[in-house]
N, C-alpha and C positions, 0 to 999 in steps of 0.2 A: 504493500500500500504506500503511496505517496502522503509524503507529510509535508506540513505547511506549519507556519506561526498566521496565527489570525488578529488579525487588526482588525476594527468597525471605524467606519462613517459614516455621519446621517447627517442630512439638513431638515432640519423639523420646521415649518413654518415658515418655510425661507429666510430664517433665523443663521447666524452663526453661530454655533453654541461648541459646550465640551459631548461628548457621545461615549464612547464604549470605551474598556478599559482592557488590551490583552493578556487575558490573565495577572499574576500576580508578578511584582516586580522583586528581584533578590537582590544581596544584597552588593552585588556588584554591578548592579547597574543593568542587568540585562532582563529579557523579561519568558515566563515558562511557554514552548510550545505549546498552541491547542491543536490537536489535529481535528483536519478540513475532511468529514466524511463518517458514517458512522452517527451516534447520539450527538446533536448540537450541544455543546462548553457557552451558555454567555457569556461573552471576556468582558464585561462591562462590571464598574465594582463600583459597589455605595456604600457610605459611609458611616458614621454613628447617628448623623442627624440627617445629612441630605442621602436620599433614598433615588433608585433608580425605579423610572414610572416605566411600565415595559403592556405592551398589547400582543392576548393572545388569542389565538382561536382555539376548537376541540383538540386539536391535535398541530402539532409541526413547529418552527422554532420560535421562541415569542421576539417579539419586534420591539427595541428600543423605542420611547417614547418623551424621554426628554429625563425630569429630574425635580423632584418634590421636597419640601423644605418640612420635615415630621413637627420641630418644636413650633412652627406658624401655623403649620396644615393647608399651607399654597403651593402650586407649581413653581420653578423657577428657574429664571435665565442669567446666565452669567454677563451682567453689564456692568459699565462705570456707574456707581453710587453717586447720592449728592456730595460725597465726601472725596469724591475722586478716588476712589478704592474700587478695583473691580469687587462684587460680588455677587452670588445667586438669590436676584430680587423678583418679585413676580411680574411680569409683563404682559399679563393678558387681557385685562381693559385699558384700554387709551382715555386719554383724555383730549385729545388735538381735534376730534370731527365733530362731536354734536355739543351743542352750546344751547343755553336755557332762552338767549335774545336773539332778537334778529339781525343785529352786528356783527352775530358771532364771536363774542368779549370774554363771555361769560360758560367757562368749559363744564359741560356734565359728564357722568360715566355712565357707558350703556351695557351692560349682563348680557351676554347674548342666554337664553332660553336652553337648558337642554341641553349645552354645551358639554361633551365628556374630559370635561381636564380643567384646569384653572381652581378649583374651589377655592371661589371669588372673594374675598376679602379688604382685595386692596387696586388698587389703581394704580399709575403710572403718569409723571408728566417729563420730558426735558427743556433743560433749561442753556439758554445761550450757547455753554460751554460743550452743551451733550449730554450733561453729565444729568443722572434718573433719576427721578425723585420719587418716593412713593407717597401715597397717602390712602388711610383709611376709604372705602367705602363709608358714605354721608348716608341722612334718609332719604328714602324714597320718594322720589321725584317726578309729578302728576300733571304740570304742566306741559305747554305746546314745545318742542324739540326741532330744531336748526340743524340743518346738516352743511358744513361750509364745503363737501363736497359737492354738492348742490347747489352752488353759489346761493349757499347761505339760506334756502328755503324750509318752509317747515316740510318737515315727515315724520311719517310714523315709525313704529321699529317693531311694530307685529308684538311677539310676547315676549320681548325682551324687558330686562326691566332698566329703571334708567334712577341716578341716584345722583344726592346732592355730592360735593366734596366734603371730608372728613378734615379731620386731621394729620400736619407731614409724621411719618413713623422716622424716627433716628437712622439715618443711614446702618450706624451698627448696630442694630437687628438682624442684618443677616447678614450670611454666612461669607467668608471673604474667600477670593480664589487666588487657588497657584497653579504654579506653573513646576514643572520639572522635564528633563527629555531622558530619553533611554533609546541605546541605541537594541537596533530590532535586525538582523539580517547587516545588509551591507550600509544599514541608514539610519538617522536619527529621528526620530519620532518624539515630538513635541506633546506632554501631555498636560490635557486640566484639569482640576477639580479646585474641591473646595478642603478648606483648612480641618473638616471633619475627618478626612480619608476617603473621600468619594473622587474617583477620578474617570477620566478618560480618553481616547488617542482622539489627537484634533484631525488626524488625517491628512498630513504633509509630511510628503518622503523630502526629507532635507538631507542635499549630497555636503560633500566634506569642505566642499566650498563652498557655504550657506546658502544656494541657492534650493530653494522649495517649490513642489507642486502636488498638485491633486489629482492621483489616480482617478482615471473616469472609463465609461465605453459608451458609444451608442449603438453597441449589438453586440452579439455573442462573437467571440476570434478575439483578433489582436487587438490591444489595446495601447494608449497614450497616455501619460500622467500628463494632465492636464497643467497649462502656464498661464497667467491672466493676462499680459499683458498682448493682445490680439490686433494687429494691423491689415487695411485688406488692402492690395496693389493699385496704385494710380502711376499718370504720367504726366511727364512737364509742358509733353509739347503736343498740337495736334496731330501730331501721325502718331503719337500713340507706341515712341518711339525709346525715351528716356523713361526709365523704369524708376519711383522712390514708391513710400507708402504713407497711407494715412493712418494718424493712428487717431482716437477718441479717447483724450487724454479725461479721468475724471479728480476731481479736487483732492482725492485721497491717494492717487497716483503719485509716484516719485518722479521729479523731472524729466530723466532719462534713464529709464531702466536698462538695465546691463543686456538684456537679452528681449528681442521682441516674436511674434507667432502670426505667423499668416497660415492658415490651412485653406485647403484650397475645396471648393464645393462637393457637398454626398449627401449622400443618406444615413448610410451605413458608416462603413472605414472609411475616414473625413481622412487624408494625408494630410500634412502640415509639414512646413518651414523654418526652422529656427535663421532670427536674423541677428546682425549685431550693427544696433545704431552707431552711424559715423557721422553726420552731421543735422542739421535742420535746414529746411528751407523754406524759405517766405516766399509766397505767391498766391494774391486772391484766387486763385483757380487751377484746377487739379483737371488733368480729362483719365476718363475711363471707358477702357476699350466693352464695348456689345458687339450683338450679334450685328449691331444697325450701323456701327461706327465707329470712331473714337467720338466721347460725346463728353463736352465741357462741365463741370460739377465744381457750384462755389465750396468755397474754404471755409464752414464755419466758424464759430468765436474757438468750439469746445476741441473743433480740428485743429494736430500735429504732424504735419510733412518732415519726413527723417527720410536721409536716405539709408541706408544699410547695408550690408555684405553677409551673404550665406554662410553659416557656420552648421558643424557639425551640432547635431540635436546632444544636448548632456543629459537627457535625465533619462528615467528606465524607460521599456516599456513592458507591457504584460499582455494577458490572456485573460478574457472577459467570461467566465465560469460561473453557472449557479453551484449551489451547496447538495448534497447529497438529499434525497427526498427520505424526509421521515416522515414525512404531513405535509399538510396542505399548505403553508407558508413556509419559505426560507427564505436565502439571502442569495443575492448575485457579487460574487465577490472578482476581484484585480488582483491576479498572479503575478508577483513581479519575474520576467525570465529569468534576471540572473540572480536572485537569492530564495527565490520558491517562497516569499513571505506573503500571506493573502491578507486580501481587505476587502471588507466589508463595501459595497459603495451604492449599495442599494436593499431594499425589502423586495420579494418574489414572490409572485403566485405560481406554486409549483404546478397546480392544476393547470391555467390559460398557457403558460409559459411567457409569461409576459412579467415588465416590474410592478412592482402598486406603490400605493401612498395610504396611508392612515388618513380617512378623511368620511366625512358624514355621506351616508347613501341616498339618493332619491328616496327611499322608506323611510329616512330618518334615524336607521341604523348605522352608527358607525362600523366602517368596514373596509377592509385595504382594496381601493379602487386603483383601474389600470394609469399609467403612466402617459401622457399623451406623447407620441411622438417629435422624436424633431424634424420639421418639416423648413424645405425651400423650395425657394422659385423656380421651377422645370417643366418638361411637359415630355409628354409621349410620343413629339416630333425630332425624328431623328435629324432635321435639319434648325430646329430649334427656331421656326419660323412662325411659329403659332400656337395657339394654346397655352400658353406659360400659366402658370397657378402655384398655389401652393401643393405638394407633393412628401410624403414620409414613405420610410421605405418597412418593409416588412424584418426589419433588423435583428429581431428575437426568433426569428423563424415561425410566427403565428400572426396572422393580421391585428395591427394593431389598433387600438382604440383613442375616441376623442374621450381621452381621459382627462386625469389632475397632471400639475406638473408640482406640485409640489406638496408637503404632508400636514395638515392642520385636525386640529380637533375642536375648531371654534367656529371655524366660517359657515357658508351657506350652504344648505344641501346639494349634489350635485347628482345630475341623470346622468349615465354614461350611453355613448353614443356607436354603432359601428362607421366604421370609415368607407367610403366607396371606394372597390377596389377599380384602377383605372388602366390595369395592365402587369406586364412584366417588366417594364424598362422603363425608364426614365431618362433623359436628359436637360443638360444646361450650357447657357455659353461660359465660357471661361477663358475670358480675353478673346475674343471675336472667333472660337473655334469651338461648337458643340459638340459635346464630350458627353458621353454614357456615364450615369452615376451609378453607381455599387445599390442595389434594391432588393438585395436579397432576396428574400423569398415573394415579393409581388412589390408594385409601388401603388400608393395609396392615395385620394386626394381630401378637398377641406370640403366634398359634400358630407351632408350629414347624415345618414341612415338612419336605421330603425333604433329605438330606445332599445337596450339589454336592461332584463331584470336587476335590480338591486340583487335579488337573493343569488347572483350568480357568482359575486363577490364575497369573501371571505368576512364573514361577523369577528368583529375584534370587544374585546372585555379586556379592560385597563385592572391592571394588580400593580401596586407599590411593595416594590419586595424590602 
């Protein structure tokens, strides 16, 4: 039997948070195999006070769910404090969208109804700096409600409940987080938790030269640790002739990052480019080559013209694997080739063969719904001269669904959808040359089909271990 060390990642909420823990750490630093196959090991560890919230069905491996705070009795997420201390405060009512006037001055908090996670207690605001502030849940609150994503109109909220503001709770009330790394295989592995003993792997293979990324797939095979900083090709002139890139620099981006990513259009196995910025250039206007032209594209505020030089790719890459079936839920994990260390990087429905998300069903059952595809502009014309839509590729090997893209236990119910199946091939231009993209087993498009039963999804029931 092949053996592996098992890592977890999860994004819960589209959250950044701490997640699973591989096994236990000794005392030199290194941390115990779990083997990948056979009865599921959760390598996730909780602590004396913060506890890990985990979702299970009747059978098969339970699924991380984030991390509960036992002396408050809240859910909680590891943020900046008003104290400027990171810690795990709870963050599942806002306070930023519905307001009790019609200026929107005046912030309420709204309960969503039924929600499976949160046991709600307290609110959330930030303040100039970022930094979270909590405070009690107020009373109960019966007047008319403002939504400033509404430009500020009244609405309703159905049977949620909606509450005055309380009082701020002490920043240190809750739990404060650390940090430590352990190395795992051939890498170092960054982990969090909190100062109780509750910990878990953040899921960044960082190589010896501190550079970090996030194993990803978007189908079964080979796989890429994923780089954030993502630029796509433009040119200076119109024939489309001098090659640099754009990049979409955001406020939290570092000036010039040592290494940039262009990958180039798919479905499936998306290839990519490692580049290494060599200078900037100023010019209101960029052209990029189509199927129709080279065609002139202004320079936004947020846009970064670099030019660059190809370098060899540093980081691993792996093999995109679910977990052995014991039951109807597992995990889709990232082999890395050269040190056989797995990780976690998604929840699985071993039944569809597809990923899920922890999220409310059209029945109002919470239940790990399919993953929606990643989908782009292509079409079924092998001369790329018509047709173009949105297109996802059958990448799991099962058609896939207009699912969730991401895992919540608070938001709106959701119906899942099938996809129109709209062939076997796909194509797209790629610099004025239409290319055949990787669509695995069918390509898909953005009509909507028939509603799929709720019950056809996985029933999940929340335990705090």
């Amino acid at each position: 039997m092949r053996r592996f060390v098992l890592v977890i990642v999860v994004a819960a909420c589209g959250r950044v948070g701490f997640d699973r823990n591989p096994g236990g750490s000794n005392s030199d630093g290194s941390v115990d195999a779990i083997t990948v196959g056979g009865d599921f090991v959760p390598p996730w560890h909780s602590g004396t006070r913060i506890r890990a919230r985990v979702w299970r069905t009747a059978d098969g491996e339970p699924l991380f769910g984030g991390w509960h705070d036992t002396l408050l009795d809240t859910d909680c997420d590891s943020y900046v404090a008003a104290d400027g201390i990171e810690r795990c405060i709870p963050s599942h009512v806002r306070t930023d969208r519905y307001f009790s006037d019609t200026t929107c001055a005046s912030p309420i908090a709204v309960v969503p109804t039924g929600a499976p996670c949160g046991k709600d207690q307290y609110t959330w605001q930030a303040d100039v700096s970022n930094n979270v502030h909590i405070l009690a849940l107020g009373a109960v609150y019966a007047g008319p409600i403002y939504d400033v994503l509404d430009s500020c109109n009244q609405v309703t909220v159905g049977t949620s409940t909606a509450h005055l503001l309380g009082a701020e709770v002490p920043a240190s009330s809750f739990a404060r987080t650390v940090y430590h790394n352990v190395k795992i295989g051939n890498y170092i592995h960054t982990f969090g938790g909190f100062e109780d003993g509750a910990q878990i792997d953040n899921g960044v293979l960082v190589l010896p030269d501190n550079r970090g990324c996030f194993p990803r797939a978007d189908g079964i095979g080979p796989a890429t640790c994923g780089y954030p900083y993502a630029v796509t090709p433009v040119f200076t002139d119109a024939a489309c002739s001098d090659r640099i890139y754009a990049w979409n620099r955001q406020a939290t981006d570092p000036a010039m990052p040592a290494l940039l990513v262009a990958s180039e259009p798919g479905l499936c196995q998306r290839a990519r480019t490692m580049l290494q910025p060599t200078a900037d250039v100023t010019m209101p206007t960029a052209y990029e080559r189509t199927a129709t032209g080279c065609i002139a594209r202004a320079t936004t505020g947020s846009t970064r013209l670099l030019r660059a030089t190809v370098v060899t790719d540093p980081f691993p890459h792996g093999t995109a694997v679910p977990t052995a079936r014991v039951g109807r839920l597992g995990h889709l994990l990232w082999i890395a080739d050269d040190d056989h260390v797995a990780t976690v990087i998604g929840d699985w429905d071993q039944e569809l063969g597809v990923p899920c998300h922890p999220f409310l069903g059209g029945d109002g059952t919470f239940r790990c719904l399919p993953a929606s595809p990643v989908a782009v502009p292509a079409t079924a014309d092998p001369t790329c001269a018509t047709g173009v839509a949105e297109r996802a590729g059958a990448c799991y090997g099962t058609p896939p669904y207009d699912g969730v893209t991401y895992a919540s236990c608070e938001d709106t119910a959701m119906r899942i959808h099938h996809l129109a199946n709209v062939g076997t091939s796909a194509y797209a231009s790629v610099e004025g040359a239409c290319v055949e993209l990787d669509a695995a087993a069918g390509a898909f498009g953005d009509a909507i089909g028939a509603e799929v039963p709720a019950m056809t999804f996985a029933p999940l029931v929340e335990t705090i271990e």
